[in-house]
C-alpha positions in Angstrom: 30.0 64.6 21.8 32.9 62.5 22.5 35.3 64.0 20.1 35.7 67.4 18.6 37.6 68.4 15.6 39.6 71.7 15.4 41.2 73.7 12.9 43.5 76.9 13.8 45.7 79.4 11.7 49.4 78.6 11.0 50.2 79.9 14.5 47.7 78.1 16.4 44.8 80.5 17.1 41.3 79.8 16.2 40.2 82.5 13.8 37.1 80.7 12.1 34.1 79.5 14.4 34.1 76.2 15.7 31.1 74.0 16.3 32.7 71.3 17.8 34.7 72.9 20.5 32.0 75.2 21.7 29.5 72.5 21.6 31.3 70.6 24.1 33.1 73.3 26.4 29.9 76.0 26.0 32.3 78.5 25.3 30.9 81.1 22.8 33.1 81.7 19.6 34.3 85.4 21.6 35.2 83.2 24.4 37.3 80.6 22.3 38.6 82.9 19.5 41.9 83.2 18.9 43.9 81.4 22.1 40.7 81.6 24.8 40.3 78.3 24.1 43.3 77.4 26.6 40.2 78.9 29.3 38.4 75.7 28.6 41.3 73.5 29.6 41.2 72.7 33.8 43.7 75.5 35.1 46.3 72.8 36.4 46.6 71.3 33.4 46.8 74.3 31.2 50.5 75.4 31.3 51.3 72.3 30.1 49.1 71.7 27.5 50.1 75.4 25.9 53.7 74.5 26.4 53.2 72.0 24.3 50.9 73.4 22.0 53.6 76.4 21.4 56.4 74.1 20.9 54.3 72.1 18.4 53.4 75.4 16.6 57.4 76.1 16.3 58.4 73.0 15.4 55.6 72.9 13.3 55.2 69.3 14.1 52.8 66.8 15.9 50.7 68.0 18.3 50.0 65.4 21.4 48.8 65.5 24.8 46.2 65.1 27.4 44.2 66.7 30.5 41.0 67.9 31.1 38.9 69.8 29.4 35.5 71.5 30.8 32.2 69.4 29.8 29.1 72.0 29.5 27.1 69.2 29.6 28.1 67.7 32.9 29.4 70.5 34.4 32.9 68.9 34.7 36.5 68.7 33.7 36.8 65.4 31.4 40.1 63.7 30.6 40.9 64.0 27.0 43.6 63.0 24.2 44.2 65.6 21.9 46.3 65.4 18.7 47.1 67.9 15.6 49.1 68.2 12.5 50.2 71.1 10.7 48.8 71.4 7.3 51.3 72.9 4.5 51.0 75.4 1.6 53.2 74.1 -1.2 56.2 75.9 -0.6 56.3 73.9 2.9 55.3 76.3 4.8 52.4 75.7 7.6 49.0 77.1 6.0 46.9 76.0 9.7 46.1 73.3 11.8 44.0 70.4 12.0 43.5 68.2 14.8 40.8 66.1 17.6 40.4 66.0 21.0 39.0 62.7 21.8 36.8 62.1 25.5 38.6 59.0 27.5 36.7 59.9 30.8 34.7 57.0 30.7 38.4 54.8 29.9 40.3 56.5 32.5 37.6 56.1 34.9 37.4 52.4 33.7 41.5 51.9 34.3 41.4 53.9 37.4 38.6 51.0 38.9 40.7 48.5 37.5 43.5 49.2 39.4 41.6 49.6 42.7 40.3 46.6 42.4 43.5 44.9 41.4 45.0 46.5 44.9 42.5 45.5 46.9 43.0 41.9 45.1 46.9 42.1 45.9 45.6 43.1 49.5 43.9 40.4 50.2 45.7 37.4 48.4 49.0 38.6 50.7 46.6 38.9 54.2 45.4 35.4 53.4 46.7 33.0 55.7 47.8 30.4 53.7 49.5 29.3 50.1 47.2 31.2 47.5 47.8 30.8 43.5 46.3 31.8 40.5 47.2 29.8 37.0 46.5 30.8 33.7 43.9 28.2 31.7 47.5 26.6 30.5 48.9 25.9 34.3 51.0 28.7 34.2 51.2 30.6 37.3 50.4 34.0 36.9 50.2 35.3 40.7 51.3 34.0 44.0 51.3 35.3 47.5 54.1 35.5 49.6 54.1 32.2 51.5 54.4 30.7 48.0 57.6 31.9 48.1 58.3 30.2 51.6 56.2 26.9 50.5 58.6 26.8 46.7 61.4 28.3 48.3 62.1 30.7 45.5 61.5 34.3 44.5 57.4 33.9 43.3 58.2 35.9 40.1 60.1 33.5 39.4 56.9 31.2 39.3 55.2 33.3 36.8 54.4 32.2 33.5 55.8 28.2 34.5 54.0 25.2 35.2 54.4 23.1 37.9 56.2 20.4 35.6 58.5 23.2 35.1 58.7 23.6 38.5 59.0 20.2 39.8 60.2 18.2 36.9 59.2 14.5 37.2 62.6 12.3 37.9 62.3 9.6 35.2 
């Protein structure tokens, strides 16, 4: 299951089984009912998330955030997006809640790598002993280490997204 779909009374507790939620946490419905499903939710993240949560229900407006959430399956908090909108009876007021919590462990996991790899990348164009660039397929400069900025005598962001004609216009 990657996403779950939820549905609560007008003051945010679940009072009607739900599949979904207990499918992925492994929380029976007497451990979910009513506001137990908060238990499911990784303790550090959960004061937030209720806070949240309660303001939504008294605003009686969108619901968003994130955190972790426990995984029967793998026997692990996952990260998650979650997201809910009050439903209204005619008169305006809010009948209940419907709303998803969507499974981005696999996309945080996937950002988290990029950006150790970008580092180490970063690490080792600035060790390198000499002028190092990277250009985009149209010439434009999109990186430079720091003896570029020696070498051009100029601040290297001030490099990025320019072409060396840019840089060194031709004298006609």
């Amino acid at each position: 299951i990657t996403s779950i779909v939820w549905t609560t009374d007008a003051k945010g507790r679940f009072v009607t089984p739900q599949p979904g939620w207990a499918a992925y946490t492994g929380q029976s419905w007497e451990q979910l009912r009513e506001f137990g499903w908060s238990e499911a939710i990784h303790p550090d993240d959960r004061d937030t998330i209720q806070r949240v949560w309660n303001a939504a229900c008294i605003s009686e407006t969108l619901f968003e955030s994130s955190g972790r959430l426990w995984h029967a399956s793998s026997h692990a908090y996952r990260h998650f997006e979650a997201r809910g909108v009050p439903i209204r009876n005619a008169d305006g007021t809010v009948r209940e809640w419907i709303g998803k919590c969507i499974d981005v462990e696999d996309r945080t996991q996937a950002e988290k790598a990029l950006q150790e790899s970008e580092h180490r990348f970063k690490k080792f164009m600035q060790h390198l002993p000499g002028l190092a660039w990277i250009k985009d397929l149209e010439g434009r400069y999109v990186y430079a280490n720091e003896t570029a900025e020696l070498v051009f005598q100029t601040p290297r962001e001030s490099l990025y997204g320019r072409t060396d004609e840019e840089i060194f216009p031709q004298e006609g």
